[in-house]
N, C-alpha and C positions, 0 to 999 in steps of 0.2 A: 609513485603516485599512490594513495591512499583507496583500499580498495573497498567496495561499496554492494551489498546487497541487497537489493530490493524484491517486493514480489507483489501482485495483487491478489486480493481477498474480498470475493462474492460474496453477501450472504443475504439471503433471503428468510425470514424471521417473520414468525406470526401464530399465532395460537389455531388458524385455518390450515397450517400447513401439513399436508402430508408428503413426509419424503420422498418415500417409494415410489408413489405418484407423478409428484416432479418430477425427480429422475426421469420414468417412463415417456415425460411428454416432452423433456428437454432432449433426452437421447444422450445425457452430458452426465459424467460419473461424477458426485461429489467428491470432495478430499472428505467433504465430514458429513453426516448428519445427525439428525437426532430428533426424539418426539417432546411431546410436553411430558413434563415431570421426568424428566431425563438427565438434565444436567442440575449442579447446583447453583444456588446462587440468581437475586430477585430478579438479577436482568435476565435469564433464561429459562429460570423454572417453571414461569407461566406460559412461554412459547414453544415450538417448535423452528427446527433451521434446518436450513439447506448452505451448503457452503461451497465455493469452488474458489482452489488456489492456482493462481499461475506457478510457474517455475521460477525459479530467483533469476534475476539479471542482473547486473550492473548501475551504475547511476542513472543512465538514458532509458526510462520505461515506455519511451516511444513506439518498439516493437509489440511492445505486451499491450498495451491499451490497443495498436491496433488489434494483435491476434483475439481482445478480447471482447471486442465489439464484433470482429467478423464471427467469433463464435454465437452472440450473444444477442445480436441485434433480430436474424430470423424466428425470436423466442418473445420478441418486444409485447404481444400483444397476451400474452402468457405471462408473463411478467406482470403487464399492468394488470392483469385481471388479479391477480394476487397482489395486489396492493388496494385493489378496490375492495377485496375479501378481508382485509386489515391488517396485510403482510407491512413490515418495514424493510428495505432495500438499501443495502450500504454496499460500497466499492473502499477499501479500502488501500490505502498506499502501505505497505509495512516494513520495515530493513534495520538496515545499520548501514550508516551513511560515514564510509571510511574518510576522516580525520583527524587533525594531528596540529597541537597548537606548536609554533616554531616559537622558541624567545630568545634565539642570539642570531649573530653572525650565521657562526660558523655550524650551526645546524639549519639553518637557509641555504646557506652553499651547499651543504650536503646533501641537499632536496632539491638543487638543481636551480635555485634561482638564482639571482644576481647583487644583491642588496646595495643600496649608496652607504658606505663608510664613510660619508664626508658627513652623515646627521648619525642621530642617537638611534639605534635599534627600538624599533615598535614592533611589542609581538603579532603573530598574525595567524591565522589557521590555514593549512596547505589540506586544501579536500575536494572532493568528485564535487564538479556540478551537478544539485540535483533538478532532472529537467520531468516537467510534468508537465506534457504538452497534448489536450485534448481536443483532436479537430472539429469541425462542424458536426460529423456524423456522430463522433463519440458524446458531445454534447445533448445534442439532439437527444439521443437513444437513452440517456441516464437521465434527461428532463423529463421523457414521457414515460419512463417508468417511476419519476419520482422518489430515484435516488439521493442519495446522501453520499456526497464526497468527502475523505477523510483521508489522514494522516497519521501512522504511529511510527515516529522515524527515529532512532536512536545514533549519537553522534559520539564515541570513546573519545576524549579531548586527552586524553594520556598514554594511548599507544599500548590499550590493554590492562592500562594501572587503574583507570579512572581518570576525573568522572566521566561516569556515564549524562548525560543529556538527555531529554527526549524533546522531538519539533513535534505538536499539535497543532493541525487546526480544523 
């Protein structure tokens, strides 16, 4: 089976933002941060960010969205007040989504399926379901802070060779 990394990515973004600060009042270490005029380029140069990554997982971000809400949710009204201050709030999905296009037989047998040889071979892709599943309270908790749901998902359809893919949305 096709193997699959994912991870999620926090970021709190706003020309109000002081890092340090955040930090202090989350109690929660960034993986990044930074001030204004810190980084290059139009989309960062005039803000400041705050960033927190989960750890990679596998296809099923079931675990991580919850651990990230449980982290995340006691900080909700801290949050929105930095989005009232003109913070923007993204959760991001980001990975490589292990797949692999099959175009015969006998590399479908060798992937473990079963193919009917009695029709023509149609090629297919053998890949991790990917499951993005946000319960009540995860919903909730990224509505009243006024997040932005996102996806930067990358799919190799060649086994390493290329192409590369990317799923937005």
């Amino acid at each position: 089976m096709p193997n699959s990394e994912l991870q999620l990515r926090f970021r709190v973004r706003g020309a109000q933002i002081d890092p340090e600060l955040l930090t202090s009042i989350l109690g929660i270490v960034p993986t990044e941060s930074f001030h204004v005029g810190e980084r290059l380029g139009r989309a960062v140069h005039e803000v400041a960010g705050w960033e927190w990554w989960s750890k990679l997982c596998g296809s099923d971000t079931t675990p991580l969205i919850k651990m990230f809400v449980e982290l995340f949710v006691a900080h909700q009204e801290i949050l929105r007040s930095c989005v009232d201050d003109g913070a923007v709030i993204t959760l991001t999905v980001v990975g490589h989504l292990g797949t692999g296009l099959v175009t015969n037989y006998a590399e479908a047998e060798r992937r473990g399926y079963e193919p009917d040889k009695s029709t023509s071979f149609e090629p297919f892709l053998d890949s991790d379901l990917l499951a993005l599943q946000f319960d009540a309270e995860a919903v909730q908790f990224l509505g009243f802070i006024s997040a932005s749901l996102s996806t930067h998902i990358a799919a190799d359809l060649g086994g390493g060779n290329g192409p590369l893919w990317t799923i937005r949305w």
